[in-house]
C-alpha positions in Angstrom: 41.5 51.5 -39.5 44.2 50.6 -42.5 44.5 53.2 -45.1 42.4 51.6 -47.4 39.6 50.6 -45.5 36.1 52.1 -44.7 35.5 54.0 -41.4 32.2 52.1 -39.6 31.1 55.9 -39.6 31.4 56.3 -43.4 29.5 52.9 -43.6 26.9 53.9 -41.4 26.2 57.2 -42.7 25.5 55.8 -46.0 23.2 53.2 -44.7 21.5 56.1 -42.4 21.0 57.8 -45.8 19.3 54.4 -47.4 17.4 53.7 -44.3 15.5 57.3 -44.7 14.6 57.2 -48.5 11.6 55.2 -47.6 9.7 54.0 -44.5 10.1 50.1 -45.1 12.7 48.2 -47.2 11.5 45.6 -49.1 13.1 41.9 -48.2 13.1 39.4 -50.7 13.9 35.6 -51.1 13.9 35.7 -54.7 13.4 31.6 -56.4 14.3 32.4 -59.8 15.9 35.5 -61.1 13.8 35.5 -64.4 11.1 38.4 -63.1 13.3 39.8 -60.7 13.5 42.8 -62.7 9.2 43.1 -62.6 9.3 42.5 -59.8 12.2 45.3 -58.8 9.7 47.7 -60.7 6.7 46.7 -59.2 7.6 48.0 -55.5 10.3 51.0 -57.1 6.8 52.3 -58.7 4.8 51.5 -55.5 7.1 54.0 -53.9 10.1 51.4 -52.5 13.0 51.8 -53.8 15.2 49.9 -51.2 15.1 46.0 -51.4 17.2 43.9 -50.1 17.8 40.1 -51.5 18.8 37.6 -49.5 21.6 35.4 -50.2 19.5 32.4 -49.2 18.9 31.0 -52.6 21.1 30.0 -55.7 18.9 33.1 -58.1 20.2 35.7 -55.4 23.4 37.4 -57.2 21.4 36.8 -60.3 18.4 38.8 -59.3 20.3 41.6 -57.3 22.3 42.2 -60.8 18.9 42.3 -62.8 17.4 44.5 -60.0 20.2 47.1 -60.2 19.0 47.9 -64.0 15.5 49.2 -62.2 15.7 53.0 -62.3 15.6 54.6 -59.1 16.2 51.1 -57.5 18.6 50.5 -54.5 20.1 46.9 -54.0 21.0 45.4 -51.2 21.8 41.9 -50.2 20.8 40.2 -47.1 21.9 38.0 -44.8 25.2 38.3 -45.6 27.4 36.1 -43.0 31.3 35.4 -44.8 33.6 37.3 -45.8 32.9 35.8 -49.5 29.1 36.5 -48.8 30.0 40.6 -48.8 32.3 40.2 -51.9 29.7 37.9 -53.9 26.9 40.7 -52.9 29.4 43.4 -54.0 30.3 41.6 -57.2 26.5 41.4 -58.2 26.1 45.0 -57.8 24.5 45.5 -54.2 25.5 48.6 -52.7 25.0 47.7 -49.0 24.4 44.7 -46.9 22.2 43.8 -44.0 23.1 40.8 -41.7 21.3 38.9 -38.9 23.8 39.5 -36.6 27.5 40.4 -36.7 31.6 38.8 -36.5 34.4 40.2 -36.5 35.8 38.7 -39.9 32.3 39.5 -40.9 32.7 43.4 -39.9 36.1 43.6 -41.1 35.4 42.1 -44.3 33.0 44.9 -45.2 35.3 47.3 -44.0 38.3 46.0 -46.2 35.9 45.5 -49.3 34.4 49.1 -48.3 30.6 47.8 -48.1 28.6 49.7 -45.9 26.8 47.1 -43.8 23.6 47.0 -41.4 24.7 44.6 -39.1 22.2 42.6 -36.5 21.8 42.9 -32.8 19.0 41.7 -30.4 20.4 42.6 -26.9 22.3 45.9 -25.0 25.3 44.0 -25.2 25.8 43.3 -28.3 24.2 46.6 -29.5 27.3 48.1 -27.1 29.9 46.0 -28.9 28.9 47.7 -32.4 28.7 50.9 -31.0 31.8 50.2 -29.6 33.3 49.5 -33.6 31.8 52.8 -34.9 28.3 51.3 -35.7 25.5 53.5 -35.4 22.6 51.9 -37.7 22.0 48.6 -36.7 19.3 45.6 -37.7 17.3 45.0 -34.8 17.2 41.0 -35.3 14.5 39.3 -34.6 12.5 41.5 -33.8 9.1 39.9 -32.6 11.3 37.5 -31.0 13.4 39.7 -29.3 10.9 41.5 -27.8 8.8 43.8 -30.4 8.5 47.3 -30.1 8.2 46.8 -26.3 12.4 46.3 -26.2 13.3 47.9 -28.8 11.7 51.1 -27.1 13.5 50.0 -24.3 17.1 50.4 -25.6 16.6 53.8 -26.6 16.9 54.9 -23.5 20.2 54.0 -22.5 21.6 53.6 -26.6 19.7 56.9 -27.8 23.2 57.5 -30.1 22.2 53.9 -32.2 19.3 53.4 -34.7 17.7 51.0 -35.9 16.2 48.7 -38.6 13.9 46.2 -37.2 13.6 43.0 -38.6 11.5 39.5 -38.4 8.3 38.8 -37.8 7.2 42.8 -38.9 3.9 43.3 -41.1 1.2 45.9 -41.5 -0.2 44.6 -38.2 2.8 45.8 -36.3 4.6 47.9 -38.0 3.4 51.0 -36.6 4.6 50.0 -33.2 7.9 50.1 -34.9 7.8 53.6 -36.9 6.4 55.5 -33.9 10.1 55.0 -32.2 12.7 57.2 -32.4 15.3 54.7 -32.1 13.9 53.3 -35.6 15.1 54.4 -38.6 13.0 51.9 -41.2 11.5 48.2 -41.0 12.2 45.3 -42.9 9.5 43.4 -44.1 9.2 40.5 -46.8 4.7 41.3 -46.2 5.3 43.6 -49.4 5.8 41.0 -51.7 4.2 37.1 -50.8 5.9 34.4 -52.5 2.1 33.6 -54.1 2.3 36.9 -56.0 5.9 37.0 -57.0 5.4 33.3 -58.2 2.2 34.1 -60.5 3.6 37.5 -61.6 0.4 39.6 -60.2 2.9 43.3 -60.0 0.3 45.4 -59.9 -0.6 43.9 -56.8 2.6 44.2 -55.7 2.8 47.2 -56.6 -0.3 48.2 -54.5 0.9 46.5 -51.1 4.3 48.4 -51.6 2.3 52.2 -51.8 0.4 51.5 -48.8 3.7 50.5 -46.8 5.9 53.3 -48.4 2.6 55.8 -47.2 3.4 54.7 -43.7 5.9 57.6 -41.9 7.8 56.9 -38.8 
């Protein structure tokens, strides 16, 4: 590691620390940026304050900078691939990133821009080749996919010194299969807050779906 890079242990225990403030972190695909701050409050107030916006859509950097002015709000930005991916999301005002899976000019991008990252795995191997690196909190990625609960259970086993955030497919269905593991930290889940409800601005409904996942406990 240079001198002025971040250790993948620093990283990681800041993203252990975000993982743990609340049982699931909210992921968004945010359209338009104009209610992204509603829509920040709406789950902050139902008890979520992690949420994590993808970088799939134009509104992204727009709505993570609106959602940083949310008291009590964390920001993240997801699936962050490029090394100009982690300094757009740092720019906007994230404070960690989550990607689907991991490179090496990904990983050292982070680490040069000091970003703590949750980077993606979905088999031993390349769970090994993180841990290798120094990364201990990892996106499970995608997880129904992958395998469910049923795998995930099954790499904590040989990996008990990794945890987890699994990711894809994860809704209030399933999600208990997930926060009964040890090996898992917190779940992603875009369930919290349906396209139809963001669109047509109904918060307090929002609001509602994001108390009942944050009164889940792993």
């Amino acid at each position: 590691m240079g001198v002025h890079t971040m250790n993948p242990r620093d990283g990681c225990r800041e993203t252990s620390r975000i993982c743990q403030l609340a049982p699931v972190i909210a992921v968004l695909t945010v359209k338009s940026s104009g209610n992204a701050d509603q829509l920040a409050s709406a789950l902050v107030n139902g008890g979520l304050p992690v949420l994590e916006v993808t970088l799939r859509t134009p509104a992204a950097p727009h709505a993570i900078r609106a959602m940083t002015t949310v008291e009590g709000s964390v920001i993240g930005a997801g699936t962050v691939l490029t090394p100009a991916d982690v300094r757009a999301a740092k720019d906007a005002g994230a404070v960690f990133g989550v990607s689907p899976g991991a490179t090496e000019r990904l990983l050292s991008a982070a680490e040069a821009e000091k970003f703590p990252i949750i980077p993606g795995s979905a088999t031993a191997s390349e769970a090994m080749r993180l841990l290798e690196r120094g990364y201990t909190v990892q996106k499970f990625f995608p997880a129904e996919a992958s395998g469910g609960a049923t795998a995930l259970k099954a790499l904590a086993a040989p990996l008990p010194q990794i945890k987890f955030c699994p990711t894809g497919g994860i809704n209030m269905d399933n999600v208990a299969d997930y926060l009964s593991l040890e090996n898992t930290m917190c779940v992603g889940g875009s369930w919290v807050a349906p396209d139809d409800l963001v669109s047509s601005g109904r918060w307090k409904q929002i609001e509602a779906l994001a108390r009942k996942a944050a009164s889940l406990r792993n």
